[in-house]
N, C-alpha and C positions, 0 to 999 in steps of 0.2 A: 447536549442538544435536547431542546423541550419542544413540546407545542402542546397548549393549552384546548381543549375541545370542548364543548359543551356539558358533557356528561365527565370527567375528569382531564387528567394531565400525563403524555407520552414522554419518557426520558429514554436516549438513546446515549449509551455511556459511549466514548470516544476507544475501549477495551472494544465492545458491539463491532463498530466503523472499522477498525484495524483487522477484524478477524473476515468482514467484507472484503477489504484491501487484498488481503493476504490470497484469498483465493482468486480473486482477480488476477493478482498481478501472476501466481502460479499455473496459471491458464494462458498465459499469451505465451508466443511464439519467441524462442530464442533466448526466453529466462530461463535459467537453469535453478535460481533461489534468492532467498534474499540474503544480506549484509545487514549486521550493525553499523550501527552511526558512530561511534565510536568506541575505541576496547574498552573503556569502564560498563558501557552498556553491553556489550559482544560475552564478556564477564559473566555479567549479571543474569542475561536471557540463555544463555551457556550452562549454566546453572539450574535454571528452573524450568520447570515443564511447558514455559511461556512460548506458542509457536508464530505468534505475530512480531517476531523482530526482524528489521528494516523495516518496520511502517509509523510514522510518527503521525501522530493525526493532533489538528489545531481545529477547538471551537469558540469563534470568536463571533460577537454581536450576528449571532445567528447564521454565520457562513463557516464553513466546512473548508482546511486549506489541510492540505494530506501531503506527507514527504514520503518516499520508498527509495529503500536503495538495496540494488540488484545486481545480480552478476549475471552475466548474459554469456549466451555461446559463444565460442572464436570461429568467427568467419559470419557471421551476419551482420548485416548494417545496424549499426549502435541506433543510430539517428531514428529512422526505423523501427526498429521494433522498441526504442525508448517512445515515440510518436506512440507506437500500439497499446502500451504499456500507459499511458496518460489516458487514450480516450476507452479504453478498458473500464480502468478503475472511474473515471468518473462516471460514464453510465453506468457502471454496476452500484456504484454508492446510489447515484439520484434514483435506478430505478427501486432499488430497496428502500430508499427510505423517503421519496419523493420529494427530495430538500436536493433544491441546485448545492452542486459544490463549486467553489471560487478560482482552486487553483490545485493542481497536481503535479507537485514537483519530482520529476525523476533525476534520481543520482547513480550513474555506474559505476561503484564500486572497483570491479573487476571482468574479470575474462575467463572462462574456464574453456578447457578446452577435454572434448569430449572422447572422439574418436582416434585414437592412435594406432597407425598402422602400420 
């Protein structure tokens, strides 16, 4: 992500967007963390000191389309706190970086279940 200004030029690496993401979506109600997209990736971020896994972020002809995928509480409405979790992340990307995003796809992984009595 660029934009060009009169006195030079802003690059916003899509690593930047995801680590935005990440505290977003670790902030709403009923996320417990997030998920890999898949075990070669789960692997890989497993591995490395890398703390933005579940958030895939796309920059395309200047729009912003962000994927996360999350594991949520047992006993809260998915629907819900997935809704919460979409308009989270995108007013925390547009107010950070003042560029609309397109679309926020949330993926529920799983269910964790927290309190056991």
């Amino acid at each position: 992500m660029s934009e060009d200004a009169s006195r030079g030029r802003i690059d916003v690496s899509p690593m930047a967007i995801a680590s935005i993401v990440n505290d977003a979506i670790l902030s709403c109600y009923g996320v417990v963390g997030t998920a890999s997209k898949d075990l070669p990736t789960g692997i890989a971020t497993a591995l490395s000191a890398e703390r933005k896994r579940g958030v895939e972020v796309r920059v395309k002809d200047g729009e912003i389309a962000i994927d996360v995928y999350v594991i949520l509480e047992y006993g809260t409405r998915i629907a819900v706190v997935a809704r919460s979790v979409m308009n989270v992340v995108k007013f925390s990307v547009e107010r950070a970086l003042g560029i609309p995003v397109a679309e926020v796809n949330v993926h529920v992984d799983g269910l964790r279940v927290s309190n056991v009595d």
